[in-house]
Each structure stands twice: as structure tokens, then as C-alpha cells.
C-alpha positions, 0 to 999 in steps of 0.5 A: 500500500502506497503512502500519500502525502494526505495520509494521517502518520502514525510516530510512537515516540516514548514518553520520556523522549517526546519532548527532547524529539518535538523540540529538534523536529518542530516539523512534527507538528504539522497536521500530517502527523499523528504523535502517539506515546507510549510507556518505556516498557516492552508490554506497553510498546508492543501494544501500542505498536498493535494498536497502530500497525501502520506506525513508525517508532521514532526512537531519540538515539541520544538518550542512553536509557531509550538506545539500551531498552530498544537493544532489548527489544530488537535483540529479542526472539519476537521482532518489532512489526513496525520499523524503526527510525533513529534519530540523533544530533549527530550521526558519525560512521560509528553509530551508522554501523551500530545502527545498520548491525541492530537492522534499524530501518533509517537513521537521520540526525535532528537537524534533517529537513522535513522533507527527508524525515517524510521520505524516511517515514514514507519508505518505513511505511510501504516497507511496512506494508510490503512485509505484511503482505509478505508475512501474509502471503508466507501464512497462507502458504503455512496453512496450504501446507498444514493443510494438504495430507502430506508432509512438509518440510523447508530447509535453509542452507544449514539444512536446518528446518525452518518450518514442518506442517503437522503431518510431519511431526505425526509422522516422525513422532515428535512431540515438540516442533520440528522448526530449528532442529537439523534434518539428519535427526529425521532422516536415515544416512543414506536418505540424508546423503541422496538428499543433498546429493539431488540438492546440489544439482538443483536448480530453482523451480525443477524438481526431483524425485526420490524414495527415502525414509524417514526415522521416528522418534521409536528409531522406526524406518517408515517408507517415504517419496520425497518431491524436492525442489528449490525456492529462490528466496533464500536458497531454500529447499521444499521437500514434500513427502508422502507416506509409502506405508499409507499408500500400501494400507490404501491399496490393500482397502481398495483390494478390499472395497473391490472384493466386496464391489464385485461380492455385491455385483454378483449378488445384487438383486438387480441387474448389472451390465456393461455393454458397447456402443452396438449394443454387445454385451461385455459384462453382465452379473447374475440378476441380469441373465435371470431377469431375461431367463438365461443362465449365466453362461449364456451371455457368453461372446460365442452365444447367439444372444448376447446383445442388448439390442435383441432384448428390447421390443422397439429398436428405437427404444435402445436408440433413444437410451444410446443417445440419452448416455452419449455425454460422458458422466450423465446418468439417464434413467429409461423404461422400456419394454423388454423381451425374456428369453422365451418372448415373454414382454416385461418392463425394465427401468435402465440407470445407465451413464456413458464412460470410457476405458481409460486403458484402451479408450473405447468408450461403453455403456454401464447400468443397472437394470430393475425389473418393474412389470408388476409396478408398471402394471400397477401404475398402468392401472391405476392411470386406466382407473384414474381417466377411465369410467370404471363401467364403460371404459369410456373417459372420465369426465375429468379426463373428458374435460383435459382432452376437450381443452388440449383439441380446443388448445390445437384447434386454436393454433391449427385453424382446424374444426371439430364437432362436440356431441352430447348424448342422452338416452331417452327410456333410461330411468324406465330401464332402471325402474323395471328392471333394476339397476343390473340392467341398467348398467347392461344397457349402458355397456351395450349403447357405448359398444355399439356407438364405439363402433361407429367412431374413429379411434382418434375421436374423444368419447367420455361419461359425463355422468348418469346416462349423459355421454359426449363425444369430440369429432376431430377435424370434420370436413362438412356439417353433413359428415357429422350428420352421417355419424349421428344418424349411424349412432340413433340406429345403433341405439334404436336397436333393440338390447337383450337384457335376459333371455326373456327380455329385450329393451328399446331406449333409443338417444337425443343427440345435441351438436355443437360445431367448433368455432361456430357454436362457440369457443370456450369448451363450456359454452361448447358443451353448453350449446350441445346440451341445449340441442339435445334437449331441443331435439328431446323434446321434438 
């Protein structure tokens, strides 16, 4: 961070001090300057300099006491974290080689002009604010290293150890930090001699690589791989090692977790396959060849049925599953319907996803199949009972409704016309009074038959309540085509229906139509003026 010359600064000057050094530099006193002072002792130093990190200790070389205290506190084992300016009436070689010896960082004598005391503080700042980001920078770096799961050592040109993450001392078994301490006391003489021997033809930025060990506190030799390279700052070396006897342990458990992988793929209750892009078989477990009735070994390259393909009843089944994989690492989830070995149909749901062999590189399919026949039954039921009318199997009127809005909906975007017929039978409730209500339902499914067969399969036919039904004729071409159907479902209805072997009945049907968009354009109003129709021609 750069220092302005609008920038409030900071000066800690000892309160003993602050009156001899005001008085040489009167200049102090300006605005710009920020005088903050501070009690002639370590603790109380070392706050204020907390309380102001963006300070300058401005330090009056001429009182002995204060050159002797700050001795003390530079010749300690925790440095200043501001810099120090030196300031005396006179400034000989002698006190300017003590000065530089004691890592002052500016010295100038009293009667210096302003300007060079605001170079001097200027330069102390942004050095100030350099080391920071320095000491931050090598912190974060402190904690990469505490934090990746392999050891970390840095060694300065004595081979001594100037820092080691955790893992390293976890690793050797040493209870007090490794910092300070010769790395032969961790290393083996042999690893110690390769060591130095890849140190001395290192140049900055390369790396190499090497086994070694390293001894524990228990004089323990624990196999290690050491990445050695050399940091420019300060001809330093990184040696990151990892753990060799880790690595076995987690090569033994992957031995491990693929022997109970391949334990529950030969005995999961669900098939498991692998196949090629054609559709052949590479592998498949057990559950697999059950589901289709084939024996394990029948999956075999030399048997006639080992592709996938010939197991689907659609091929564009299988094709749209292939296309749904294509990207690498998506799963797809597919149900289709399959074929058993004996021709049997059951439906499969398929959670595939593409890969790819890493060793030859020719990609695959890989998947999990469930045999769901009995739950998609289920549902194909429970969907049949949800939109059908459970006597006549005709729609639902709810269904009825969702289908006239959808014709309605494409009629609209198309420009195309359709006819909606309201039917209601004339003698029904007589019916039901003579002869009861079995009759009734007898009659209902006989009329719908014979109506049934009058209409395309395309066209929409629905219950909508009691002996009320209506039916949607999709794109008729003339009023006169729907006056055919109509005429055709009054003979069908005038028919009589034998509803006992001694008894036969004639209810005979009032049809209503209304005509798309004529009529109008709402699926109510459309219905509406179908009923009144029929009603009209009820009551003729």
C-alpha cells in the first residue's frame, strides 16, 4: 500500500523522549502527523505498536536509557512489526554501523529537513506494508501446507528446518516442533546423503524425485517419496513427502472395497451390465441373465444372444437410451419394454451413464437394470382407473374435460374444426325402474359398444355422468359428415338390447351438436350449446 502525502502518520515516540524529539523536529507538528506515546516498557510498546500497525517508532538515539531498552527489544526472539527510525544530533560512521548491525530501518540526525524525515517515514511505511503482505502471503502458504495430507518440510542452507506442517511431526513422532532442529535427526544416512546429493544439482523451480525414509522418534524406518525442489528466496529447499506405508494400507482397502464391489455385483438383486456402443454385451452379473431367463453362461461372446439390442421390443427404444448416455458422466434413467428369453414382454427401468476405458479408450455403456412389470402394471392401472369410467371404459369426465381443452388448445393454433356431441338416452330411468339397476348398467355397456363402433379411434368419447355421454369429432370436413355419424349412432341405439333371455329393451338417444368455432369457443359454452340441442331435439 502506497503512502500519500494526505495520509494521517502514525510516530510512537516514548514518553520520556517526546519532548527532547518535538523540540529538534518542530516539523512534527504539522497536521500530517499523528504523535502517539507510549510507556518505556516492552508490554506497553508492543501494544501500542498493535494498536497502530501502520506506525513508525521514532526512537531519540541520544538518550542512553531509550538506545539500551530498544537493544532489548530488537535483540529479542519476537521482532518489532513496525520499523524503526533513529534519530540523533549527530550521526558519525560509528553509530551508522551500530545502527545498520541492530537492522534499524533509517537513521537521520535532528537537524534533517522535513522533507527527508517524510521520505524516511514514507519508505518505513510501504516497507511496512510490503512485509505484511509478505508475512501474509508466507501464512497462507503455512496453512496450504498444514493443510494438504502430506508432509512438509523447508530447509535453509544449514539444512536446518525452518518450518514442518503437522503431518510431519505425526509422522516422525515428535512431540515438540520440528522448526530449528537439523534434518539428519529425521532422516536415515543414506536418505540424508541422496538428499543433498539431488540438492546440489538443483536448480530453482525443477524438481526431483526420490524414495527415502524417514526415522521416528521409536528409531522406526517408515517408507517415504520425497518431491524436492528449490525456492529462490533464500536458497531454500521444499521437500514434500508422502507416506509409502499409507499408500500400501490404501491399496490393500481398495483390494478390499473391490472384493466386496464385485461380492455385491454378483449378488445384487438387480441387474448389472456393461455393454458397447452396438449394443454387445461385455459384462453382465447374475440378476441380469435371470431377469431375461438365461443362465449365466449364456451371455457368453460365442452365444447367439448376447446383445442388448435383441432384448428390447422397439429398436428405437435402445436408440433413444444410446443417445440419452452419449455425454460422458450423465446418468439417464429409461423404461422400456423388454423381451425374456422365451418372448415373454416385461418392463425394465435402465440407470445407465456413458464412460470410457481409460486403458484402451473405447468408450461403453454401464447400468443397472430393475425389473418393474408388476409396478408398471400397477401404475398402468391405476392411470386406466384414474381417466377411465370404471363401467364403460369410456373417459372420465375429468379426463373428458383435459382432452376437450388440449383439441380446443390445437384447434386454436391449427385453424382446424371439430364437432362436440352430447348424448342422452331417452327410456333410461324406465330401464332402471323395471328392471333394476343390473340392467341398467347392461344397457349402458351395450349403447357405448355399439356407438364405439361407429367412431374413429382418434375421436374423444367420455361419461359425463348418469346416462349423459359426449363425444369430440376431430377435424370434420362438412356439417353433413357429422350428420352421417349421428344418424349411424340413433340406429345403433334404436336397436333393440337383450337384457335376459326373456327380455329385450328399446331406449333409443337425443343427440345435441355443437360445431367448433361456430357454436362457440370456450369448451363450456361448447358443451353448453350441445346440451341445449339435445334437449331441443328431446323434446321434438
Amino acid at each position: 500500500m502506497a503512502v500519500t502525502g494526505s495520509t494521517k502518520k502514525s510516530l510512537l515516540i516514548l514518553e520520556h523522549d517526546t519532548e527532547a524529539v518535538l523540540g529538534s523536529m518542530q516539523y512534527l507538528a504539522k497536521e500530517e502527523y499523528q504523535i502517539v506515546s507510549c510507556g518505556a516498557s516492552e508490554e506497553e510498546l508492543r501494544l501500542a505498536c498493535k494498536e497502530n500497525p501502520h506506525s513508525v517508532f521514532v526512537v531519540n538515539a541520544d538518550n542512553a536509557d531509550t538506545v539500551t531498552f530498544l537493544s532489548k527489544i530488537l535483540h529479542g526472539t519476537v521482532p518489532l512489526t513496525v520499523p524503526v527510525i533513529c534519530c540523533a544530533a549527530k550521526l558519525d560512521d560509528i553509530v551508522c554501523a551500530h545502527f545498520e548491525s541492530a537492522k534499524i530501518f533509517a537513521w537521520i540526525s535532528f537537524s534533517s529537513s522535513s522533507k527527508v524525515f517524510e521520505c524516511s517515514v514514507n519508505s518505513a511505511l510501504e516497507f511496512s506494508s510490503v512485509q505484511a503482505k509478505h508475512t501474509c502471503a508466507i501464512e497462507k502458504y503455512k496453512l496450504i501446507a498444514q493443510n494438504i495430507p502430506e508432509s512438509v518440510v523447508m530447509l535453509n542452507e544449514e539444512w536446518c528446518i525452518d518450518f514442518a506442517n503437522e503431518h510431519l511431526g505425526q509422522l516422525a513422532g515428535a512431540a515438540d516442533p520440528l522448526e530449528g532442529r537439523h534434518i539428519k535427526t529425521l532422516l536415515d544416512s543414506e536418505t540424508l546423503m541422496r538428499l543433498q546429493a539431488v540438492s546440489s544439482r538443483l536448480d530453482v523451480s525443477e524438481k526431483q524425485n526420490f524414495q527415502g525414509y524417514v526415522v521416528t522418534v521409536h528409531e522406526e524406518m517408515v517408507p517415504v517419496w520425497f518431491s524436492v525442489s528449490r525456492i529462490a528466496e533464500g536458497n531454500n529447499l521444499l521437500c514434500v513427502m508422502t507416506n509409502l506405508e499409507e499408500n500400501l494400507q490404501a491399496e490393500a482397502a481398495l483390494r478390499e472395497a473391490e472384493a466386496k464391489y464385485r461380492a455385491l455385483y454378483l449378488n445384487a438383486a438387480e441387474g448389472m451390465f456393461r455393454i458397447e456402443e452396438s449394443g454387445r454385451i461385455i459384462e453382465a452379473n447374475p440378476a441380469f441373465n435371470r431377469i431375461f431367463g438365461f443362465e449365466v453362461l449364456d451371455w457368453s461372446a460365442s452365444s447367439l444372444s448376447n446383445n442388448f439390442l435383441d432384448r428390447f421390443v422397439s429398436v428405437a427404444d435402445f436408440r433413444n437410451l444410446m443417445g440419452e448416455v452419449q455425454t460422458v458422466g450423465r446418468q439417464s434413467k429409461f423404461t422400456a419394454q423388454l423381451l425374456r428369453r422365451d418372448g415373454t414382454p416385461i418392463w425394465g427401468e435402465i440407470s445407465a451413464h456413458w464412460s470410457v476405458d481409460p486403458k484402451n479408450q473405447v468408450p461403453y455403456v454401464e447400468g443397472i437394470l430393475s425389473d418393474v412389470t408388476e409396478r408398471r402394471r400397477a401404475e398402468l392401472d391405476l392411470q386406466h382407473k384414474a381417466t377411465r369410467d370404471c363401467l364403460t371404459g369410456v373417459y372420465s369426465r375429468g379426463y373428458f374435460y383435459e382432452k376437450l381443452n388440449s383439441i380446443l388448445a390445437c384447434a386454436r393454433y391449427e385453424g382446424t374444426n371439430f364437432a362436440v356431441l352430447y348424448l342422452d338416452f331417452n327410456d333410461f330411468k324406465n330401464v332402471n325402474d323395471t328392471h333394476g339397476h343390473h340392467c341398467g348398467d347392461i344397457v349402458i355397456k351395450e349403447l357405448v359398444k355399439r356407438i364405439g363402433t361407429h367412431i374413429r379411434e382418434r375421436d374423444v368419447f367420455g361419461r359425463i355422468g348418469g346416462d349423459e355421454f359426449c363425444i369430440v369429432l376431430e377435424n370434420v370436413r362438412s356439417v353433413s359428415d357429422v350428420g352421417v355419424v349421428v344418424e349411424k349412432i340413433h340406429a345403433a341405439a334404436d336397436a333393440p338390447i337383450q337384457i335376459s333371455p326373456q327380455h329385450a329393451v328399446s331406449v333409443g338417444l337425443s343427440v345435441g351438436v355443437a360445431l367448433y368455432p361456430e357454436d362457440g369457443d370456450t369448451p363450456d359454452v361448447l358443451l353448453q350449446r350441445a346440451d341445449q340441442a339435445m334437449y331441443l331435439e328431446k323434446r321434438s
